[in-house]
N, C-alpha and C positions, 0 to 999 in steps of 0.2 A: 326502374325509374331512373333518369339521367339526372344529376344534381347540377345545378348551377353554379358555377364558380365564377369570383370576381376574388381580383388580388389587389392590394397595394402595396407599395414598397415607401420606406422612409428612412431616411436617416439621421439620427437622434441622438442628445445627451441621455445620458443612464438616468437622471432626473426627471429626464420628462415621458421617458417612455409609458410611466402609468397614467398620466394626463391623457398622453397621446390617444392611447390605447382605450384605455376606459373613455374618453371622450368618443371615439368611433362606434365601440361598440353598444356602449347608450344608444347612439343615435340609430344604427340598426333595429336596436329593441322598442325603440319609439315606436318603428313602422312597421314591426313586427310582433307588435302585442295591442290587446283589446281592451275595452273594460270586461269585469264580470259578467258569464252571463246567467240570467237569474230565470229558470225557467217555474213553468207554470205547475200543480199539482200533478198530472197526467202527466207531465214532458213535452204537451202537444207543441205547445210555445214558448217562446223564452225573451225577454228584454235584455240589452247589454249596457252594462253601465259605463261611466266617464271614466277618463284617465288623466288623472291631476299631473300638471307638469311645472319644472322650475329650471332655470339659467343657473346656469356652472360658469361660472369666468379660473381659468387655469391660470396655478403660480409661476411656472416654467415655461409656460407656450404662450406665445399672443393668438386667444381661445377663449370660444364664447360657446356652448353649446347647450343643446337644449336635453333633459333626461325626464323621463317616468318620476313623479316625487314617489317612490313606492320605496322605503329603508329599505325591508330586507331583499329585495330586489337589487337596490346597487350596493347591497354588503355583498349581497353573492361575488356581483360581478367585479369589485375591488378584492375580495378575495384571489380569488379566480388570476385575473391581472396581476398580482402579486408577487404570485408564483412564479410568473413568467417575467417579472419583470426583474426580480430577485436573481433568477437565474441567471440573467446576464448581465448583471451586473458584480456579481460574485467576483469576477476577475479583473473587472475596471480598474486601469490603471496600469498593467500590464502590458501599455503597449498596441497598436493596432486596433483593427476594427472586429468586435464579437458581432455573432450574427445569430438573431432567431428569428423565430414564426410562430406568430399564434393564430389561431381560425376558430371561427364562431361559427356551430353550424347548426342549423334549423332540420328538423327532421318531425318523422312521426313515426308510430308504432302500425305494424300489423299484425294480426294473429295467425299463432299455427294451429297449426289440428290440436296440437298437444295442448291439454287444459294451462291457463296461466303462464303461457310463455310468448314473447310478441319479439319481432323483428324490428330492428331500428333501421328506418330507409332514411337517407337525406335526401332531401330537396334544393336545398340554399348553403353554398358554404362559401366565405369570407374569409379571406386569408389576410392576413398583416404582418409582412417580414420589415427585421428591425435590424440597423446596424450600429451600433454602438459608436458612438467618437468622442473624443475627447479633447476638446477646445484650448490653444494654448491661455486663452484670458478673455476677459470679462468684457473688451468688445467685442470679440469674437459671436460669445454667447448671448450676447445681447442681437446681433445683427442674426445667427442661427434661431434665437425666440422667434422673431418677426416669418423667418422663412418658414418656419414648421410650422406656424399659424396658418398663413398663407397655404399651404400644400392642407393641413388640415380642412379648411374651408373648402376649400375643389375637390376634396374627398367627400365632403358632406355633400356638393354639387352631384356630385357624381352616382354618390350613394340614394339621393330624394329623385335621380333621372331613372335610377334603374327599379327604385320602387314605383314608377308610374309606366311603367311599361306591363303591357294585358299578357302577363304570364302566370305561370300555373302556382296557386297556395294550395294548400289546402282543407278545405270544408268539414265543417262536424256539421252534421245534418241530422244527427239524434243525440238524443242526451247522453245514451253510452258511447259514445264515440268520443266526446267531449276530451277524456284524458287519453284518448291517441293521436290527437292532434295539440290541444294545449298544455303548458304547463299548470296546471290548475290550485298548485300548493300556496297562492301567494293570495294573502287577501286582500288585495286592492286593484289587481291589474291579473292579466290573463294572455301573458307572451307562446308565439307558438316553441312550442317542445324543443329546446338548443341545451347543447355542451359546448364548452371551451377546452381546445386542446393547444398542448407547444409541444415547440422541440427548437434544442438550442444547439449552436455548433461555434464553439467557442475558437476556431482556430484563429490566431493573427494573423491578416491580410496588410494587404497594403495600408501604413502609416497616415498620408494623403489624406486629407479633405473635401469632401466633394462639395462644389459649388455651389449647389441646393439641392435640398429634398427632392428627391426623384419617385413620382407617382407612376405607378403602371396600374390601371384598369383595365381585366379581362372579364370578358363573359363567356365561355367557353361551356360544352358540355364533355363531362366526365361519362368514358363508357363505362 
């Protein structure tokens, strides 16, 4: 199976990177998750329930976004974020521009012959490279809040254009399929099957400021 890829790129105070980031990826899992679904004695049928949601207004970004009200759902995912946002910031201050990537990828299980063991295929994978900078002063960062907002919002555009496009999810059509395609450990909400990964590359680049947030959206497939 070919997985979809879509990138974006941004460049960011070490402050707001967990905003940034956790704000994107909420918004992914919005459109990427279901309510519960509650089936019947037999399995023949099943009903799916609601998915409660609330505004996030961000202290660092000028950011408004919408998330799943489901706790241990955005504790995962502010965990997760953490990690990566920690790690590039580790050296802030240092000089230059640090740079990562985190991806959020949607995936499901297959089975093999062999009893209890399943293959992870992706479907969906969302990349977010970050570059670290570091503002002389506090107009600086104030006029940089406004643009990362701004770049935020056309990611979200961008992100609500490509989930209305008639491409492939996919289906649990019986009740045992249910945990090869959903995440089903959460009791309020029922996102499809995703991991977060990074990877950071700390070298110093050019000093230099880039004039705004630089979005690049691909959809590409991966052979």
């Amino acid at each position: 199976m070919n997985a979809r890829h879509n990138k974006f790129e941004f460049t960011l105070e070490g402050r707001q990177v967990q905003e940034a980031v956790t704000g994107l990826f909420h918004t992914l899992l919005f459109f990427r998750s279901t309510g519960k679904y509650h089936y019947n004695e037999n399995g023949s049928s099943y009903g799916i329930g609601t998915i409660g949601f609330e505004d996030v207004t961000c202290d660092f970004v000028d950011f408004t976004y919408v998330r799943a009200s489901s706790d241990e759902l955005n504790r995962d995912i502010s965990q997760d974020v953490a990690l990566f946002s920690n790690a590039l910031r580790s050296t802030e201050g240092t000089g230059g521009v640090q740079e990562g990537q985190i991806q959020l990828e949607f995936y499901q299980k297959k089975k093999w012959r062999w009893p209890f063991t399943y293959e992870s295929i992706p479907w969906e994978i969302w990349i977010m490279k970050v570059n670290i900078v570091n503002l002389p002063n506090e107009s600086e960062r104030q006029k940089h809040r406004c643009t990362a907002g701004e770049e935020l919002a056309e990611a979200v555009c961008s992100v609500a254009s490509a989930m209305n496009r008639n491409e492939f999810v996919p289906r649990a059509r019986l009740r045992e399929d249910l945990d090869l395609i959903f995440e089903t450990k959460y009791p309020d909400i029922q996102p499809y099957l995703f991991k977060v990964a990074y990877q950071t590359n700390l070298e110093p680049t050019s000093p230099s400021i880039p004039s705004a947030v630089r979005r690049i959206f691909r959809d590409t497939f991966a052979l």
